[in-house]
Gaussian input, Z-matrix of N, CA and C with variables (Angstrom, degrees):
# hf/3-21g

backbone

0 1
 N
 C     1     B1
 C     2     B2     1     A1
 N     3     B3     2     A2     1     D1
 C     4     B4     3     A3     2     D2
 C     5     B5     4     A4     3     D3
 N     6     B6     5     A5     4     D4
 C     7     B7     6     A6     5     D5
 C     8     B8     7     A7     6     D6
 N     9     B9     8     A8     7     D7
 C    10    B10     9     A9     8     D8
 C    11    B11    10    A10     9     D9
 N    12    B12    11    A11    10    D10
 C    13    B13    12    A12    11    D11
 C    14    B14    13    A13    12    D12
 N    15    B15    14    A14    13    D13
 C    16    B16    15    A15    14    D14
 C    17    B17    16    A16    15    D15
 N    18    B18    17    A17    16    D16
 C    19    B19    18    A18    17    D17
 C    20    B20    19    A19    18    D18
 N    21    B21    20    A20    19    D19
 C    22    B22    21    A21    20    D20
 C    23    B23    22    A22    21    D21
 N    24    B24    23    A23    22    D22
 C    25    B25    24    A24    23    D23
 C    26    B26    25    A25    24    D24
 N    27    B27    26    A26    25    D25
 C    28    B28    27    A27    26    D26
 C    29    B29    28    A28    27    D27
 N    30    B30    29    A29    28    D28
 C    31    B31    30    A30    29    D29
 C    32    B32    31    A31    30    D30
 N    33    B33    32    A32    31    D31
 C    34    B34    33    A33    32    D32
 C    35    B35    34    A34    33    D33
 N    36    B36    35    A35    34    D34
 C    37    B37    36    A36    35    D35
 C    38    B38    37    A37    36    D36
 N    39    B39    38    A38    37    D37
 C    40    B40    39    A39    38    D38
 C    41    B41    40    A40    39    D39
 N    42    B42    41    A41    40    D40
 C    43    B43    42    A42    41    D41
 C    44    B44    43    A43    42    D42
 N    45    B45    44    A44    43    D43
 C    46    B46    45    A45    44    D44
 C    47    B47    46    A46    45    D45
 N    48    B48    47    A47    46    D46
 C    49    B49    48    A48    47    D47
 C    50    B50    49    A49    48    D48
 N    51    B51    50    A50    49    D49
 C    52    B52    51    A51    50    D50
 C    53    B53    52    A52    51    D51
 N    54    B54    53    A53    52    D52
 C    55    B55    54    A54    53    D53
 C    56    B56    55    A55    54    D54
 N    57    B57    56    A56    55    D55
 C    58    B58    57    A57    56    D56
 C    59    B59    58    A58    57    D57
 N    60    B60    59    A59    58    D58
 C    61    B61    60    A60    59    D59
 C    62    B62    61    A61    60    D60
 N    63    B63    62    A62    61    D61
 C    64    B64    63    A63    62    D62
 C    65    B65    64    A64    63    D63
 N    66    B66    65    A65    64    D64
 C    67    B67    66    A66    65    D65
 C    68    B68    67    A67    66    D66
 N    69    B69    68    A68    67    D67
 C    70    B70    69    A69    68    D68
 C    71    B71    70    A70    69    D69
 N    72    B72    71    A71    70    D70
 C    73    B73    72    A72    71    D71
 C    74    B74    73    A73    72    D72
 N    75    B75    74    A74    73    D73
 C    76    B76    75    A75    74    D74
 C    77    B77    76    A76    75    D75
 N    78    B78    77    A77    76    D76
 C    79    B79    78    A78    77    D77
 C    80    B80    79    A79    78    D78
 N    81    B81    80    A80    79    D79
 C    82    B82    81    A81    80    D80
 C    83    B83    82    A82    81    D81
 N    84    B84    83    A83    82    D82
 C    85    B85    84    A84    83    D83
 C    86    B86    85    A85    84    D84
 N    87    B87    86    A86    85    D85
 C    88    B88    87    A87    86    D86
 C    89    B89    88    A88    87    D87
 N    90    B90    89    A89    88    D88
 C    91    B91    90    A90    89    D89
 C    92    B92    91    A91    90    D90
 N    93    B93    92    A92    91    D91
 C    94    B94    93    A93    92    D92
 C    95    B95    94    A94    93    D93
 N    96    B96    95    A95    94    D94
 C    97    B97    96    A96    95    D95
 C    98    B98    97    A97    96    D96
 N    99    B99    98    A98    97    D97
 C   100   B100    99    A99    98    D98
 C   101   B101   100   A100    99    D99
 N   102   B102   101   A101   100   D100
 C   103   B103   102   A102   101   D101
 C   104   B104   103   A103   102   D102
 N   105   B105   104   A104   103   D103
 C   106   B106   105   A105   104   D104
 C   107   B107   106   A106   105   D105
 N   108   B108   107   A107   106   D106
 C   109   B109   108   A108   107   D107
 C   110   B110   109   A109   108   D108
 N   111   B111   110   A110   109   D109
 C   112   B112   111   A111   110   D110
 C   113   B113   112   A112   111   D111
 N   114   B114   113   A113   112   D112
 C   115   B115   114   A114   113   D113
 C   116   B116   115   A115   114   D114
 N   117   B117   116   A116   115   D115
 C   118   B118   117   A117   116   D116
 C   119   B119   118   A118   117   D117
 N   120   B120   119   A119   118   D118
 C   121   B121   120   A120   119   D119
 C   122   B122   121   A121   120   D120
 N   123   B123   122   A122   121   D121
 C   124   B124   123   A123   122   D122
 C   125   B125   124   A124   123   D123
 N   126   B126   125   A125   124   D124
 C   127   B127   126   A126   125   D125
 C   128   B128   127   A127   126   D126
 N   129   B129   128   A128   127   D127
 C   130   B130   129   A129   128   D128
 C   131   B131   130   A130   129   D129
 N   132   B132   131   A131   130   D130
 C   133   B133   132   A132   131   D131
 C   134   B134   133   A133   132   D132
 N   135   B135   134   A134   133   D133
 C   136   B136   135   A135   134   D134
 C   137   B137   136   A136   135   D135
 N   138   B138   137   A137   136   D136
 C   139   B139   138   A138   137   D137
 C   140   B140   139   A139   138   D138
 N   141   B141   140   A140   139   D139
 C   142   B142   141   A141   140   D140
 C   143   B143   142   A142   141   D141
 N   144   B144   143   A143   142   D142
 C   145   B145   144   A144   143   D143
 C   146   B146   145   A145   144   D144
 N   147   B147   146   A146   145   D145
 C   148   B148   147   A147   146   D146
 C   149   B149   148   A148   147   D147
 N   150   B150   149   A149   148   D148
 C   151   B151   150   A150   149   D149
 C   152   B152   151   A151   150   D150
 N   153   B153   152   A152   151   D151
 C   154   B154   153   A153   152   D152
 C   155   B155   154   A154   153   D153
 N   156   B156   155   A155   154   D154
 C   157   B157   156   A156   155   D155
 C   158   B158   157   A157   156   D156
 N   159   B159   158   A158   157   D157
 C   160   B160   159   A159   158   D158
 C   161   B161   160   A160   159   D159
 N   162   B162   161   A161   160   D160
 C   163   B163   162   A162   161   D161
 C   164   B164   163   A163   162   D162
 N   165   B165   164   A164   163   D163
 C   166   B166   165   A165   164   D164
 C   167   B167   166   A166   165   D165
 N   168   B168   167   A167   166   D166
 C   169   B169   168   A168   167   D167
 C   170   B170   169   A169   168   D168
 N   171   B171   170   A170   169   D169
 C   172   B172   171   A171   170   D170
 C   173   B173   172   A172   171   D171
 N   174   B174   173   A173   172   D172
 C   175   B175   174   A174   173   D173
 C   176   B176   175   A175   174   D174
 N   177   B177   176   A176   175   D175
 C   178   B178   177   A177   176   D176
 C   179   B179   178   A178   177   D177
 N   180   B180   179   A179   178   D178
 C   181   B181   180   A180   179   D179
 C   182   B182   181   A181   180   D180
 N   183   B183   182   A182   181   D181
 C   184   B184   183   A183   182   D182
 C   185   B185   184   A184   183   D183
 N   186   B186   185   A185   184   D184
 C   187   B187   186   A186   185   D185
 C   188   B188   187   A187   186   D186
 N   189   B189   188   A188   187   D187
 C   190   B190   189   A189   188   D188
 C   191   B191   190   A190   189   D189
 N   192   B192   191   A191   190   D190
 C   193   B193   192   A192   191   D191
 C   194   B194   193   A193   192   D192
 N   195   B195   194   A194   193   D193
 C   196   B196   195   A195   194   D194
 C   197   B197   196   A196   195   D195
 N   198   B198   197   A197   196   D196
 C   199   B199   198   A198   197   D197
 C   200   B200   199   A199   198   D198
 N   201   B201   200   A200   199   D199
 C   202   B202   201   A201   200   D200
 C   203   B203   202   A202   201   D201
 N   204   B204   203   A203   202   D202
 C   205   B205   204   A204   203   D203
 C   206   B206   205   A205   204   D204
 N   207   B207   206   A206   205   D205
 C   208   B208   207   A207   206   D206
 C   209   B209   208   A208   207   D207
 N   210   B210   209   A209   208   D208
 C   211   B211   210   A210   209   D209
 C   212   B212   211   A211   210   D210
 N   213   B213   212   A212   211   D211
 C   214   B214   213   A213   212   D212
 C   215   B215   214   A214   213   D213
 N   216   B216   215   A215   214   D214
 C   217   B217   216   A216   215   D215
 C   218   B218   217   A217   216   D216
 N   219   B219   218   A218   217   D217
 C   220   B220   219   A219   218   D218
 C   221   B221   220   A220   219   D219
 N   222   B222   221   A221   220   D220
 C   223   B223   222   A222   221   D221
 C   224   B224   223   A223   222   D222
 N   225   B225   224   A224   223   D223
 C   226   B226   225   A225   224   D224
 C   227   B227   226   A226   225   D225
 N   228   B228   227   A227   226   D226
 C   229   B229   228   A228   227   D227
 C   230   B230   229   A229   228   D228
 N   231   B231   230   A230   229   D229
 C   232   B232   231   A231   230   D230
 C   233   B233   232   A232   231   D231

   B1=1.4493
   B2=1.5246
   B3=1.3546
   B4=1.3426
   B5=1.9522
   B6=1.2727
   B7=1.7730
   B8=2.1073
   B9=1.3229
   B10=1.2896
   B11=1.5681
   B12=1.5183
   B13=1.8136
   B14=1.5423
   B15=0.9548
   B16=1.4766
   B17=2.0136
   B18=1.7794
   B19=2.0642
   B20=1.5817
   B21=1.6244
   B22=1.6210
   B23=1.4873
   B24=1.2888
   B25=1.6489
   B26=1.5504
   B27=1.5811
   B28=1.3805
   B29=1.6904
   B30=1.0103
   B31=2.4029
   B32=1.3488
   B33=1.1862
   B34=1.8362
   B35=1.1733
   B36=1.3892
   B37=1.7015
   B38=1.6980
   B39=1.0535
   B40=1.8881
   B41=1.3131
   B42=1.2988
   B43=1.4261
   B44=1.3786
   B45=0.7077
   B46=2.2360
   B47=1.1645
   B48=1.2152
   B49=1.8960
   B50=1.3011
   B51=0.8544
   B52=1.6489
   B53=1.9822
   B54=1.1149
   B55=1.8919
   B56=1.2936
   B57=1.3931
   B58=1.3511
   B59=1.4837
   B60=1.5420
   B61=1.1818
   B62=1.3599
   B63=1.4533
   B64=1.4734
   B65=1.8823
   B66=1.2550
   B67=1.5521
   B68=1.4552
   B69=1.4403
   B70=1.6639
   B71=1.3080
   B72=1.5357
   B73=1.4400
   B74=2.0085
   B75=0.9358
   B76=1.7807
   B77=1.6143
   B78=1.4756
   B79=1.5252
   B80=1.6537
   B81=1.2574
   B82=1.4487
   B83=1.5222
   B84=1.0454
   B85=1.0175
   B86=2.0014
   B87=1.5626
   B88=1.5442
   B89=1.7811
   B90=1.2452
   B91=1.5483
   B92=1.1365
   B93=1.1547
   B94=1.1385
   B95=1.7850
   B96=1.3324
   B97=1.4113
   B98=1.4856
   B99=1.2271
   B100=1.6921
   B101=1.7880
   B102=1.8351
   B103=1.6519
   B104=1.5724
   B105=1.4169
   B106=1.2736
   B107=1.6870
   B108=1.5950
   B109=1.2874
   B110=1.1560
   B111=1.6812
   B112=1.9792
   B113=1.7854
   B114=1.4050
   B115=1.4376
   B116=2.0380
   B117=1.6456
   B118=1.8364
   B119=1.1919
   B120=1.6047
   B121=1.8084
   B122=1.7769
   B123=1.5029
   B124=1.6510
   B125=1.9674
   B126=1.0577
   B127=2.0969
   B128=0.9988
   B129=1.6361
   B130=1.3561
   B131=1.6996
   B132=1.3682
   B133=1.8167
   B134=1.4166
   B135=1.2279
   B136=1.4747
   B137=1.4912
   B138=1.5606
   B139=1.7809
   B140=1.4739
   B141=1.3792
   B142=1.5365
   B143=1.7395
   B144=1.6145
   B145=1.4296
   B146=1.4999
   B147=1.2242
   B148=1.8885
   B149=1.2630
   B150=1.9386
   B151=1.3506
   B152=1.5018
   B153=1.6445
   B154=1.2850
   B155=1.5390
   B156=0.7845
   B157=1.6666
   B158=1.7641
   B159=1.6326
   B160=1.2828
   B161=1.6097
   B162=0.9199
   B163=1.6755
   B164=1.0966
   B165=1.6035
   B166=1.4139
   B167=1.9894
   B168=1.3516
   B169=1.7229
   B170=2.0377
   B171=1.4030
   B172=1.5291
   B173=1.3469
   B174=1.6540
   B175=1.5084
   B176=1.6809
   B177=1.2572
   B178=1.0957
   B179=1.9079
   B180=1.3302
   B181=1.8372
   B182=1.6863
   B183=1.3766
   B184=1.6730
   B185=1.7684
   B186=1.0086
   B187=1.7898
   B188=1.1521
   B189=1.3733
   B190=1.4618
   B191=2.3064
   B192=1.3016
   B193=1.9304
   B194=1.3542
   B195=1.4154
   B196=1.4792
   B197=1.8937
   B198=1.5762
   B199=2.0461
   B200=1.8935
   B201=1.8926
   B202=1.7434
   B203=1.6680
   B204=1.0521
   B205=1.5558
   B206=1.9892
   B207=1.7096
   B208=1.8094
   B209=1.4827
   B210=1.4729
   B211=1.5607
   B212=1.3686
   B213=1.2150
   B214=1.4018
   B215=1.6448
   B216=1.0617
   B217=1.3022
   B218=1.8066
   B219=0.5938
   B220=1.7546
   B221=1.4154
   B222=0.8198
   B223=1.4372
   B224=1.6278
   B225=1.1260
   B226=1.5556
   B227=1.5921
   B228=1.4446
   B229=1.5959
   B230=1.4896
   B231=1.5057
   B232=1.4314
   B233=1.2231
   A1=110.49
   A2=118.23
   A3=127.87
   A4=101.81
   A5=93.92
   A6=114.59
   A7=86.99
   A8=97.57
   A9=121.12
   A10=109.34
   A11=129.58
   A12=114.33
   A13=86.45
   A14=116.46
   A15=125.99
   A16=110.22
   A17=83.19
   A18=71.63
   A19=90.95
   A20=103.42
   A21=100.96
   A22=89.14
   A23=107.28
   A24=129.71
   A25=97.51
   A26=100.23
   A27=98.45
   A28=91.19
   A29=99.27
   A30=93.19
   A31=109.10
   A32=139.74
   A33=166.32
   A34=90.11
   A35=128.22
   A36=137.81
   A37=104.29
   A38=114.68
   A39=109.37
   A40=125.45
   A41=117.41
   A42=135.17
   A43=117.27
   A44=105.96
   A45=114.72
   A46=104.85
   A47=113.47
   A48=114.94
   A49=143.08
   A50=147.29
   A51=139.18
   A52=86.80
   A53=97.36
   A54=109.81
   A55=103.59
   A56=117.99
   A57=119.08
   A58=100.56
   A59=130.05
   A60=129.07
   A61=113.72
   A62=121.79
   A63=126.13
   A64=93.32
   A65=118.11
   A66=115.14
   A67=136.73
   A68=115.11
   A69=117.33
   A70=104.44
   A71=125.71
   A72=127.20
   A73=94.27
   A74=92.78
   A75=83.93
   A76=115.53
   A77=103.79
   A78=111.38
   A79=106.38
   A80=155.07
   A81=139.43
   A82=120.26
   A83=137.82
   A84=144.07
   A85=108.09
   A86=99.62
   A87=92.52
   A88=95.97
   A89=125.04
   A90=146.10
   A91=130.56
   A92=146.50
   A93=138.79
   A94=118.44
   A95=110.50
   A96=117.54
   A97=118.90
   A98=125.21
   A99=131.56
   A100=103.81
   A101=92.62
   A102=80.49
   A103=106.85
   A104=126.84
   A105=128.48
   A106=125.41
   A107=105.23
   A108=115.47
   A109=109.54
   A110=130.34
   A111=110.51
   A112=84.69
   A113=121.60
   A114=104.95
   A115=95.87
   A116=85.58
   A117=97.68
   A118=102.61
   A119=121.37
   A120=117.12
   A121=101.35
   A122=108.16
   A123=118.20
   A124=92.24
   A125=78.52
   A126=82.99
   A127=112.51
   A128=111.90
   A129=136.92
   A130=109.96
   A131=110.20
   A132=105.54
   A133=95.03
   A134=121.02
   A135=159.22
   A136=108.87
   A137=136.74
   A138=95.65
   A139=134.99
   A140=102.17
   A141=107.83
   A142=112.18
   A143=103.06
   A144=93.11
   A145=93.71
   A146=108.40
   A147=111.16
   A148=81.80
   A149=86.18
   A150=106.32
   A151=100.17
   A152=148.40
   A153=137.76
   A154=110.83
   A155=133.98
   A156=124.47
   A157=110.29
   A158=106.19
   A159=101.21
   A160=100.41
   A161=110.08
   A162=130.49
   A163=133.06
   A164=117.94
   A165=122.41
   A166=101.87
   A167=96.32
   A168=96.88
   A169=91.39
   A170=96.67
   A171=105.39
   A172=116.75
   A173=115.28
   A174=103.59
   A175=114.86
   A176=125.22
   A177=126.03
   A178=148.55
   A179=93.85
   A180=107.13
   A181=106.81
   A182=117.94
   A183=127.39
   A184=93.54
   A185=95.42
   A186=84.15
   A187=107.77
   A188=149.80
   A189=160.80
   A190=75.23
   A191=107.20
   A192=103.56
   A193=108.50
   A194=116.50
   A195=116.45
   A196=111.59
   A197=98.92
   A198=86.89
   A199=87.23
   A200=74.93
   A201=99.34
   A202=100.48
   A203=126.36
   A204=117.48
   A205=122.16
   A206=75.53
   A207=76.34
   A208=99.22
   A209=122.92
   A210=108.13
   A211=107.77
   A212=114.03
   A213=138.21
   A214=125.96
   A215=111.37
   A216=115.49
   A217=124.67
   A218=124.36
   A219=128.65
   A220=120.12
   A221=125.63
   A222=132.16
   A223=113.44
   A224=110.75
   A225=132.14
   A226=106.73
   A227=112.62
   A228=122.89
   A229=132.58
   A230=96.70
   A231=98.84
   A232=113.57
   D1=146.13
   D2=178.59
   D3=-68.88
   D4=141.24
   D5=-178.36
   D6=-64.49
   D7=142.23
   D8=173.02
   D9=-123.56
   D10=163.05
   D11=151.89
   D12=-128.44
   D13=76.93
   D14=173.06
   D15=-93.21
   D16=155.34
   D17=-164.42
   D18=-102.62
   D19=178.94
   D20=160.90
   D21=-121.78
   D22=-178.83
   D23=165.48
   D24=-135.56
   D25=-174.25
   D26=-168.42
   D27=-142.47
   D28=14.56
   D29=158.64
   D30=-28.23
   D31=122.60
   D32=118.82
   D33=103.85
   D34=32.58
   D35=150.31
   D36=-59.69
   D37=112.22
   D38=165.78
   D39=-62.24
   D40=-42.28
   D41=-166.77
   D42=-117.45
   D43=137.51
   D44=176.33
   D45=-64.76
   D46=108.67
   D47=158.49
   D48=-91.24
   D49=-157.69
   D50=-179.88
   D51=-146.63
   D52=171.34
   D53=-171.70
   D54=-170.80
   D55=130.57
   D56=-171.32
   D57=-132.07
   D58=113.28
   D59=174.17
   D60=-79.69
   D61=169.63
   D62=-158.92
   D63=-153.48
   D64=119.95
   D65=144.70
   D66=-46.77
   D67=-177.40
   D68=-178.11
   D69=-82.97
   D70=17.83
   D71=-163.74
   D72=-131.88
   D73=-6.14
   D74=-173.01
   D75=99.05
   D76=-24.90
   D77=-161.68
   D78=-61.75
   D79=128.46
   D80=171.30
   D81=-76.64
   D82=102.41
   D83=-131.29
   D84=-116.54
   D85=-18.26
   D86=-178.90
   D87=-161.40
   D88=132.23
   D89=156.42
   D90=-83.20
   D91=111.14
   D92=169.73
   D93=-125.12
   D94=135.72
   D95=161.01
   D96=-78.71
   D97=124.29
   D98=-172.00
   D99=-118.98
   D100=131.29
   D101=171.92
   D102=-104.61
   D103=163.19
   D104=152.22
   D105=-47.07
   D106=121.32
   D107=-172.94
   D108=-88.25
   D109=140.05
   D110=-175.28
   D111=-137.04
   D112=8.14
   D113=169.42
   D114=-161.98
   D115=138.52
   D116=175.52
   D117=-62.36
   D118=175.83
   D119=-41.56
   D120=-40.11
   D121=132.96
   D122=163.62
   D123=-87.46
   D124=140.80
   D125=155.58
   D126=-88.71
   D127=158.56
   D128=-165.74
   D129=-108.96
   D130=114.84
   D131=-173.15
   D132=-100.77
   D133=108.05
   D134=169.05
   D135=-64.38
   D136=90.51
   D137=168.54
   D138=-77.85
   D139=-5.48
   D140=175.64
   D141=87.09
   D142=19.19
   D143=174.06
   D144=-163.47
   D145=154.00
   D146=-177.43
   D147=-81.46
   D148=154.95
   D149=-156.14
   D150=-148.98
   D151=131.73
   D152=170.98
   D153=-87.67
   D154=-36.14
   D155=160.04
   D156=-135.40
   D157=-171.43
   D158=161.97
   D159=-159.46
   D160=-176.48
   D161=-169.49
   D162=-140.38
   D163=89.33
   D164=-158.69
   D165=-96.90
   D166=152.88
   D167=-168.03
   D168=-163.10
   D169=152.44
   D170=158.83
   D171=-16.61
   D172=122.08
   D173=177.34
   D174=-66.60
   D175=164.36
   D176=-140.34
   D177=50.63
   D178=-22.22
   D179=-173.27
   D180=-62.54
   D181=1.83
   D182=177.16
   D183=-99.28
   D184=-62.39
   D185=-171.43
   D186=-83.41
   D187=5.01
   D188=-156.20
   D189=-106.25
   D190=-51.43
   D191=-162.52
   D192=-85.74
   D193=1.70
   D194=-173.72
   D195=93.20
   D196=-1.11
   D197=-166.40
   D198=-79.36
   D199=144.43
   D200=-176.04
   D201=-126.31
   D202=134.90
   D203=150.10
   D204=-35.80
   D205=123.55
   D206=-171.62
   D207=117.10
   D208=-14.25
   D209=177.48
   D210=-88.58
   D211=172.46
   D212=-178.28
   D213=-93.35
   D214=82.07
   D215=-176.17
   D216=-56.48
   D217=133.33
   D218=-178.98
   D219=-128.56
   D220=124.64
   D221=176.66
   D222=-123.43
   D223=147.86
   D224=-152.38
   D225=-150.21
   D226=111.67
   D227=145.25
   D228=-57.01
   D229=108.96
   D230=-179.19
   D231=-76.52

């Protein structure tokens, strides 16, 4: 997929997440903590760098495993 710097928000999200973007190289390149939005304008979490996917999870469960910007992401078919 073509690199995007596209943002998310978190509108009728329940829970605060964390999101870790990743380049066309695997490298993760930007983190962010997101809170749940319950009224518009929601904010926009920006990472500030093109990005080919990302990976949103429980806030904290990235720094809870040690992932830092700069790691190497891998993905595997089960």
């Amino acid at each position: 997929d073509a690199p995007t710097d596209g943002a998310f928000w978190m509108k009728g999200t329940l829970i605060p997440l964390s999101i870790a973007f990743w380049d066309a190289d695997g490298r993760i390149v930007a983190m962010l903590d997101m809170t749940p939005c319950r009224a518009e304008p929601c904010p926009l979490y920006s990472p500030g760098h093109d990005y080919v996917a990302a990976l949103e999870v429980n806030r904290g469960a990235l720094s809870d495993r040690g992932v830092r910007i700069g790691d190497l992401v891998r993905l595997e078919r089960g």
